[in-house]
C-alpha positions in Angstrom: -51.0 -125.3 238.6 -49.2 -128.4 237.3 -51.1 -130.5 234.5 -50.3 -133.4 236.6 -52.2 -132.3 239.8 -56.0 -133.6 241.1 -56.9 -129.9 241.0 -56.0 -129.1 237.3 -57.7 -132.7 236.6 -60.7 -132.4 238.8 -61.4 -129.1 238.7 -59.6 -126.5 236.6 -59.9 -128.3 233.1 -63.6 -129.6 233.5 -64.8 -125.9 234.4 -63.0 -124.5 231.9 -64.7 -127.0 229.3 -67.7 -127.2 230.2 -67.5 -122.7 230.0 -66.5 -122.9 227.2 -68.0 -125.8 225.3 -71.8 -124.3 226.4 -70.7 -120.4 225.1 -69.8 -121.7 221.6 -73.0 -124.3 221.4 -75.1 -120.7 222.5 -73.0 -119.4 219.6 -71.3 -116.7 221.9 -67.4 -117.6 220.3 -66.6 -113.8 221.3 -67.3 -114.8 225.0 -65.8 -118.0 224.2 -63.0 -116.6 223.5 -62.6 -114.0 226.5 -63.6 -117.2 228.9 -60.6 -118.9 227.5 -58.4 -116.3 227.5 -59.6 -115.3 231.3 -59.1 -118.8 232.4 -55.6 -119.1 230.9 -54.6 -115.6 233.1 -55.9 -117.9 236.4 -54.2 -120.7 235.2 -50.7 -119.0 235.0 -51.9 -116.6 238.3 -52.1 -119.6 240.0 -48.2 -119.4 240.9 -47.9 -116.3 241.7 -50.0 -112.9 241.4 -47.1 -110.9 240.9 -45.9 -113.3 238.0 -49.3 -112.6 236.1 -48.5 -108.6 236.9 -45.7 -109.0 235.3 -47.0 -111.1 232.5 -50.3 -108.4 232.0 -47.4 -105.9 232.0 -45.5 -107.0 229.4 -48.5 -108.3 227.0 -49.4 -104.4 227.0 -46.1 -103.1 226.2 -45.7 -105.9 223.3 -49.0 -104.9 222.1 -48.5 -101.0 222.0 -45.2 -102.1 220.4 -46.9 -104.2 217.7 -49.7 -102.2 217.0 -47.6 -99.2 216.5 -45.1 -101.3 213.9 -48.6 -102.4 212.2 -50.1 -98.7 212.0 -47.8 -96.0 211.8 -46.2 -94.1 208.7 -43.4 -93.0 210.0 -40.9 -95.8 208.4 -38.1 -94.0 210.5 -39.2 -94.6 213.6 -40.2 -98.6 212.4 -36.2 -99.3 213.0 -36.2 -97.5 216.5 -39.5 -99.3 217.8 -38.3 -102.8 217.0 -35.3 -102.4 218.9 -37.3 -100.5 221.7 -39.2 -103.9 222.3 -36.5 -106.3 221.5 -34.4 -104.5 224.3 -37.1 -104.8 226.7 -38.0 -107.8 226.3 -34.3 -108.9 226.4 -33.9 -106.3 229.7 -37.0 -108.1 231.6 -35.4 -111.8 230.5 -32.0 -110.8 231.5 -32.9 -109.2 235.0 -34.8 -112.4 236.4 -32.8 -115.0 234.4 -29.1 -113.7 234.5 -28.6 -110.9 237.2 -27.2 -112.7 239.4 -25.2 -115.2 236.9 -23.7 -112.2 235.8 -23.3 -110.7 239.1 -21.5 -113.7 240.2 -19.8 -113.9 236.8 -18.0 -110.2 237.4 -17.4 -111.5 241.2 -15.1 -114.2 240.2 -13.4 -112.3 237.6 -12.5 -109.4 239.2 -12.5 -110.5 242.7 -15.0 -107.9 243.8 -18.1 -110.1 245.0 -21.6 -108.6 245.0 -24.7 -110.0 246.5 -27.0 -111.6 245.0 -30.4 -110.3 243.7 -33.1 -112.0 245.3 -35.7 -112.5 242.4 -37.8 -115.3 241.7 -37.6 -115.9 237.7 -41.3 -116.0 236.4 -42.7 -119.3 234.9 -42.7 -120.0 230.9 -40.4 -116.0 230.9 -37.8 -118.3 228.7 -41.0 -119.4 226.4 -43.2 -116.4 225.6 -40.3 -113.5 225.5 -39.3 -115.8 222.2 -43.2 -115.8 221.0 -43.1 -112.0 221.4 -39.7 -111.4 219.9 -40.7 -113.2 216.6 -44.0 -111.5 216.4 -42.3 -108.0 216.7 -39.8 -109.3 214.2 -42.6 -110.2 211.5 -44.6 -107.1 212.4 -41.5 -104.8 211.5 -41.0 -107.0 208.4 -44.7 -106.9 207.5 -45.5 -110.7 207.7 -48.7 -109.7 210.7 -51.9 -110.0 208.9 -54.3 -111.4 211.6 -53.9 -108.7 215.3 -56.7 -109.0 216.9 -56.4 -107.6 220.8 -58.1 -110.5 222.4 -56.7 -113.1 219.8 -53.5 -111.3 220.7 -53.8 -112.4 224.5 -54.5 -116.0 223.9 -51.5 -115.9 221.5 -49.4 -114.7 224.8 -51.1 -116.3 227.9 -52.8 -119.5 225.9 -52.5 -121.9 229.2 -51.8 -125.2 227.8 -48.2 -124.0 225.5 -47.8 -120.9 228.5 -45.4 -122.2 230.9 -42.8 -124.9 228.5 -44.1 -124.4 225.1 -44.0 -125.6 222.1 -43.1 -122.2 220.9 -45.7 -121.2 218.8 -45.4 -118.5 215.4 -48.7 -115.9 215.8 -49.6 -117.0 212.3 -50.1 -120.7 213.6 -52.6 -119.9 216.3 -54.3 -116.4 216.2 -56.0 -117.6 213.4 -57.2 -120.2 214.7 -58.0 -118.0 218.1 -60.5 -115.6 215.4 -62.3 -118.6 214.3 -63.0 -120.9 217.7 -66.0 -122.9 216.6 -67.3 -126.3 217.8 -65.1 -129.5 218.4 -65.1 -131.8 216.3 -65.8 -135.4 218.8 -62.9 -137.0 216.5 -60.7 -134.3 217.4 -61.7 -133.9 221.2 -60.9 -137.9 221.6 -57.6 -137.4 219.8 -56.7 -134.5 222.5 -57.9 -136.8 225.4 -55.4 -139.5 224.1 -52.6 -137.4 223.6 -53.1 -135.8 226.9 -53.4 -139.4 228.7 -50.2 -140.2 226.8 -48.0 -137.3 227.4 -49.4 -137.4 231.3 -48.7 -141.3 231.2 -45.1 -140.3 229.9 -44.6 -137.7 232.9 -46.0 -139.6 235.8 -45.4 -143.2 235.1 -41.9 -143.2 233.4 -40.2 -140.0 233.9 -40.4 -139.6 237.5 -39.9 -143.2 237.9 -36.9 -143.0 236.2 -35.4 -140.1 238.2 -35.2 -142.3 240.8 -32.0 -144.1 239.4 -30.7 -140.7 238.0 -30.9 -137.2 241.0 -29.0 -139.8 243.5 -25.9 -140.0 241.6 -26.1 -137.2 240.2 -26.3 -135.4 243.9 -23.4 -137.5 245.3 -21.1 -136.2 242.2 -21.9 -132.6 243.4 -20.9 -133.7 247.0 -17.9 -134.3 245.7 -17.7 -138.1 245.7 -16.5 -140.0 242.3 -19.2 -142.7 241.0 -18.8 -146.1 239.8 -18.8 -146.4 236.2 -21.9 -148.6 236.2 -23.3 -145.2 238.4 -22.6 -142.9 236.2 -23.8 -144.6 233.1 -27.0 -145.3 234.6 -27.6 -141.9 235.9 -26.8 -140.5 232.5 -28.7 -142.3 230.5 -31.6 -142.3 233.0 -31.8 -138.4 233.0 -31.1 -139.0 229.0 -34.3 -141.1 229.3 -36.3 -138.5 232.4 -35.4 -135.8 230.7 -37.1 -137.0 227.3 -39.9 -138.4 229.0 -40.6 -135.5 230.7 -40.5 -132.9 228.3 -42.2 -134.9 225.3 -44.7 -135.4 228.3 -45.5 -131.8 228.4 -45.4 -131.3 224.9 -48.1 -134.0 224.3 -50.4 -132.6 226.6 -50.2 -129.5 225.5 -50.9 -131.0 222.0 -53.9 -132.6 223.6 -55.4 -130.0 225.7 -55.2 -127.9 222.6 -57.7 -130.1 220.3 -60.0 -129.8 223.4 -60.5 -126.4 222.6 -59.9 -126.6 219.3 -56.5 -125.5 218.5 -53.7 -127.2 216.5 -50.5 -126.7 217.9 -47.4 -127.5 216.1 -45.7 -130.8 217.2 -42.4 -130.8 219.0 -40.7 -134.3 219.0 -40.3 -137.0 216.7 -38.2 -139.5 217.9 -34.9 -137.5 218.4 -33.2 -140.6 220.4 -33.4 -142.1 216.7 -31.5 -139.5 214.8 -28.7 -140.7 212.4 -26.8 -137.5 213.0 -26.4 -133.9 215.1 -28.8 -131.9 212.1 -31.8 -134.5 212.0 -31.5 -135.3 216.0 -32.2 -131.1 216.0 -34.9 -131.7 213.7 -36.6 -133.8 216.2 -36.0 -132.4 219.3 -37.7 -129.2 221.0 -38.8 -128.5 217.0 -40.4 -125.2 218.1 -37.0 -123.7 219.7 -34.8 -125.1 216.4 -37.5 -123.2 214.4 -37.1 -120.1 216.6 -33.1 -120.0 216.5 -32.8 -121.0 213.3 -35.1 -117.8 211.8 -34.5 -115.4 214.1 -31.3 -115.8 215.3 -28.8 -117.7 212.9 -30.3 -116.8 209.6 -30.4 -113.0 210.3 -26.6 -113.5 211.6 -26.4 -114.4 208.4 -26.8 -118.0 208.4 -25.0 -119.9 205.9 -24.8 -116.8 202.7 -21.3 -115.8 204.0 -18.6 -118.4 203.7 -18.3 -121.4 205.2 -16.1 -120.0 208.2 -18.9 -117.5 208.6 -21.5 -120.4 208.5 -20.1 -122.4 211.4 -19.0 -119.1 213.9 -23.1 -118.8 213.7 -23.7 -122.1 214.2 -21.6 -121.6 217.3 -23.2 -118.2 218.1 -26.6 -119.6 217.7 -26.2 -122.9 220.2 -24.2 -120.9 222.2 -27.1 -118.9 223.4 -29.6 -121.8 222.4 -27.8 -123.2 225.5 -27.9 -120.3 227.7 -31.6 -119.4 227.1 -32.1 -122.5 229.6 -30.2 -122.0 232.0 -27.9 -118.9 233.4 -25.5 -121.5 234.2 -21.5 -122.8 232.3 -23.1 -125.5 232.6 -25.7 -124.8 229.9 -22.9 -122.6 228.1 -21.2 -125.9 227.5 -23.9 -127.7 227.0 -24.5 -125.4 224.0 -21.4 -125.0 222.4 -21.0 -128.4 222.6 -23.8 -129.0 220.1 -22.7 -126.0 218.1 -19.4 -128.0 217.6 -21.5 -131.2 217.2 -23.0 -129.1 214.5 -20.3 -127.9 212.7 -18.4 -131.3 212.5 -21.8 -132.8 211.1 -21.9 -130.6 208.3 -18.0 -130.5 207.4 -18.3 -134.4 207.1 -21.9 -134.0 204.9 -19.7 -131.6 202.9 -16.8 -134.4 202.6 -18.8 -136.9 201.2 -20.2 -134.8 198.6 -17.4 -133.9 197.6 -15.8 -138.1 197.6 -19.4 -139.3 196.4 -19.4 -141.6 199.8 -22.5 -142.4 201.1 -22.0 -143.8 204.6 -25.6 -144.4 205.6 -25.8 -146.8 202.3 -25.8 -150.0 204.6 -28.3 -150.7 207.7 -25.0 -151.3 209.8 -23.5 -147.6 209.1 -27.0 -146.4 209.6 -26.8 -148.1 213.2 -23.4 -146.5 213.7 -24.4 -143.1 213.0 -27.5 -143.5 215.5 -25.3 -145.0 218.0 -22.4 -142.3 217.8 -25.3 -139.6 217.5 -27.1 -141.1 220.5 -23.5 -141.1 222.7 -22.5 -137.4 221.6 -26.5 -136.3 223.2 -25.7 -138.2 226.0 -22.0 -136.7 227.1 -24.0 -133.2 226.0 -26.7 -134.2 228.7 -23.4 -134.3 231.3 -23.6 -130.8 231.3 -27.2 -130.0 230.9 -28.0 -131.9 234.0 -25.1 -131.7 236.4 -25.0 -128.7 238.7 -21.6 -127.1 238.1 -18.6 -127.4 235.9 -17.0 -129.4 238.3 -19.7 -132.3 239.0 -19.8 -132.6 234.9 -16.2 -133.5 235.0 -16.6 -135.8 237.7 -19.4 -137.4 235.9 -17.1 -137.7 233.2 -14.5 -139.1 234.6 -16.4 -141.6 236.8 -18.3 -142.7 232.8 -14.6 -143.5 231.4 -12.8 -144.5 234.6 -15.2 -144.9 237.4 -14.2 -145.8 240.8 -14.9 -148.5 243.6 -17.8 -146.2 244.9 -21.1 -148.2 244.7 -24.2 -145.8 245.2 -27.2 -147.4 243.4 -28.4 -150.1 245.3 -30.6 -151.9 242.5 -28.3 -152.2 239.9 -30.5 -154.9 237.9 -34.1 -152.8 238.3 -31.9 -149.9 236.9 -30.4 -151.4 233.8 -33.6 -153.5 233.0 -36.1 -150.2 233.0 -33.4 -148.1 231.0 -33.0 -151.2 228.4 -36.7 -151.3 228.7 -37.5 -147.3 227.6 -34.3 -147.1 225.3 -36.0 -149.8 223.4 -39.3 -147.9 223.4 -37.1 -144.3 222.3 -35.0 -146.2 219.4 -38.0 -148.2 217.9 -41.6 -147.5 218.9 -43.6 -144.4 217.4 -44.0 -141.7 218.7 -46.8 -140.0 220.1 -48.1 -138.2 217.7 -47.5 -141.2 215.3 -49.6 -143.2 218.0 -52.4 -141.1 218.0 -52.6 -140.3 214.5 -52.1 -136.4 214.8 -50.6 -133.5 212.6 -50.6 -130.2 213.0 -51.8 -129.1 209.3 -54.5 -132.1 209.9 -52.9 -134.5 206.9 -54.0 -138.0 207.5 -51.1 -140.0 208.8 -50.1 -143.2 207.4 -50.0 -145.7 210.4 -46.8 -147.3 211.3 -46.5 -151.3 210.7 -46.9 -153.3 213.2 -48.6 -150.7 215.5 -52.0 -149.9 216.6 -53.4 -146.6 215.1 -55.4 -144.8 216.8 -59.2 -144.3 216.5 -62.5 -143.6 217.9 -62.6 -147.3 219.3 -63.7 -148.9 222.7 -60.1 -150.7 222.7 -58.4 -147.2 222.5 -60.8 -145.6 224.9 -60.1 -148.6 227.5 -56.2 -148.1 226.9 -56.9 -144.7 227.7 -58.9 -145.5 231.1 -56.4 -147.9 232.6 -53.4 -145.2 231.5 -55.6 -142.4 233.6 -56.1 -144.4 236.6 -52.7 -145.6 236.3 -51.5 -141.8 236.5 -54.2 -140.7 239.0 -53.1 -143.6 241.3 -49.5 -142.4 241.0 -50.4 -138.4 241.7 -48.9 -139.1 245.4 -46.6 -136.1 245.2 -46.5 -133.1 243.4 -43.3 -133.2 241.0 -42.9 -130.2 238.2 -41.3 -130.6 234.8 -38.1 -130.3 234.5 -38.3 -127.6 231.9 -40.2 -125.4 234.5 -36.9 -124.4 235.3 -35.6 -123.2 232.2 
């Protein structure tokens, strides 16, 4: 069930509300809380009963794991049971993710070709093995205060972060999953915005902006050579489609969150206006930077063991940052292209400390920093979205060289839509600025010059026309790109 379908608008979300909302006004939050948690399970069985099996499956074994860590006294086997899940959970992620990868992989190096696996990789597998890893983590490390069974499922199978995050820390949300109580109307009409906005930002700009991206992209992997007006417009377009889309997702997962009364943690803020590789990581997919950084780079001993040591983690860690979305070289690249992006970043932060050079003193270095930041995501995004090795270095090639092949048609609608949203990405708030939200509920100071949101008519009437914009637009069912990851 996709967020942007009639049936999750029309029928899923209002039932599920209107359950809810009437258990906790009866003062049944218990019930409340199993109707949630019972409509989240349809909500991700929706795709496929064997999927929510699977998913039922694995919430029991991560709970047995969890609860044992929690309650047992025998600290020898604490070491044993933390690697018991962690290798599961790993075992079930690598069977549907990167069997076949592999498989082909060991094919081509040692000329002995297998078939393939047929599996079908599960929706949001990627997103909530990397919940259950950290909460094993902090259960072995005693940092699990709050384990409540049914709190525990919601934490798992919670429908609006299940399928593409953001990636949530159990001591964010299951306390928030003990104590449901009644919405607060500012905070419903907060949700309801973000939601309109983040649905606004999937169905009117980034699948409008795919259009002028997936054809050149799919005449590269043909094997033709775009111009290089082609291939810039493609790249930046899935640059622009691919924020769109994902901040999209995010935001409504944001939104439908407040309409049940959970704070979820925000994950963008602007990353197209990062002044370098560390802050554009700040900004972008926040809950999976969290994730590697505490639970994969730090205990690989993060930056306490040299400076050479530092940046072979920093490599380690994007490496399979970039391989946890896709089983693909493609992603392999991807990633430790932003682990070398990394590493450059902080030997030149580590050069002007040591010259006393500040090269963001001046509003034209600060512009030069954005810009070269801004082309080093986008040569990245080569990678990320081509479909091989080869079609990246065709993209490449066609960005620096091009060649007399002309495959968009509308070069001028093109370039004036991607000036259009760059402009929007580089200068405008962002949502969550927009709608005035933060996750530890801190009033936000509005930005100048733009309209802060608040329990108005004019907001509620933006709101409207957004909706029926989107609703108008619903003419084909299109899923988020991260689905895939």
């Amino acid at each position: 069930m996709l967020f942007n379908s009639y049936v999750f608008i029309f029928l899923f979300l209002p039932v599920t509300l209107i359950v809810f909302h009437s258990l906790l006004r009866r003062g049944l939050h218990r019930s409340a809380t199993v109707a949630l948690a019972l409509a989240s399970l349809v909500f991700y069985g929706w795709w496929s009963i064997k999927a929510l099996c699977l998913l039922l499956v694995l919430m029991a074994g991560n709970y047995f794991v969890v609860w044992s860590l929690l309650r047992t006294r025998r600290w020898h086997l604490r070491p044993w049971l933390l690697t018991t899940g962690i290798v599961s959970n790993l075992a079930v992620l690598g069977y549907f993710k990167y069997a076949n990868f592999f498989l082909e992989t060991w094919g081509n190096l040692s000329g002995n070709h297998v078939g393939f696996i047929e599996v079908a990789l599960p929706l949001g597998l990627s997103f909530f093995t990397f919940q259950k890893i950290a909460l094993l983590v902090d259960a072995y490390k005693g940092r699990v205060r709050h384990f409540d069974p049914l709190d525990y499922v919601l934490f798992v199978g919670f429908f609006p972060q299940l399928i593409a995050g953001p990636i949530v820390h159990h001591s964010e949300v299951m306390p928030q999953f003990g104590r449901l109580n009644s919405v607060r109307m500012i905070d419903f009409g907060q949700g309801l915005t973000l939601f309109v906005i983040g649905l606004s930002k999937k169905v009117l700009i980034a699948d409008t902006i795919a259009h002028f991206s997936n054809p050149i992209y799919d005449a590269a992997a043909l094997g033709m050579l775009p111009s290089c007006t082609d291939a810039w417009i493609a790249t930046l377009a899935y640059a622009l489609q691919l924020y769109f889309d994902f901040s999209g997702y995010s935001d409504m997962a944001i939104g439908l969150g407040l309409l049940f009364g959970i704070r979820l943690p925000v994950n963008f803020e602007s990353p197209y206006q990062a002044s370098n590789i560390v802050d554009f990581w700040r900004r972008w997919h926040m809950t999976l930077s969290r994730f590697l950084r505490d639970y994969l780079y730090i205990p690989l001993g993060g930056n306490q063991r040299g400076q050479l040591r530092r940046y072979g983690n920093l490599l380690i860690t994007m490496l399979l940052g970039g391989l946890w979305h896709g089983a693909a070289w493609t992603f392999v690249v991807w990633g430790v292209l932003h682990g070398i992006f990394l590493t450059i970043n902080h030997l030149w932060s580590k050069l002007q400390l040591r010259t006393g050079v500040e090269v963001y003193s001046s509003p034209t270095t600060r512009v030069v920093a954005k810009a070269l930041t801004f082309v080093a995501v986008l040569i990245a995004w080569v990678f990320f979205r081509a479909a091989n090795l080869e079609t990246a270095g065709r993209m490449l090639s066609a960005m620096m060289f091009g060649s007399n092949t002309a495959i968009m048609t509308d070069v001028t609608a093109a370039v004036t839509l991607i000036a259009v949203l760059l402009a929007i990405v580089w200068f405008a708030p962002n949502s969550s600025q927009l709608a005035a939200y933060t996750f530890d509920k801190k009033p936000m100071a509005g930005v100048q010059g733009w309209p802060h949101w608040s329990r108005s008519p004019r907001w509620a009437a933006v709101c409207g026309v957004l909706l029926a914009l989107c609703l108008m637009s619903l003419t084909r069912v299109t899923e988020f790109l991260y689905f895939q990851f």
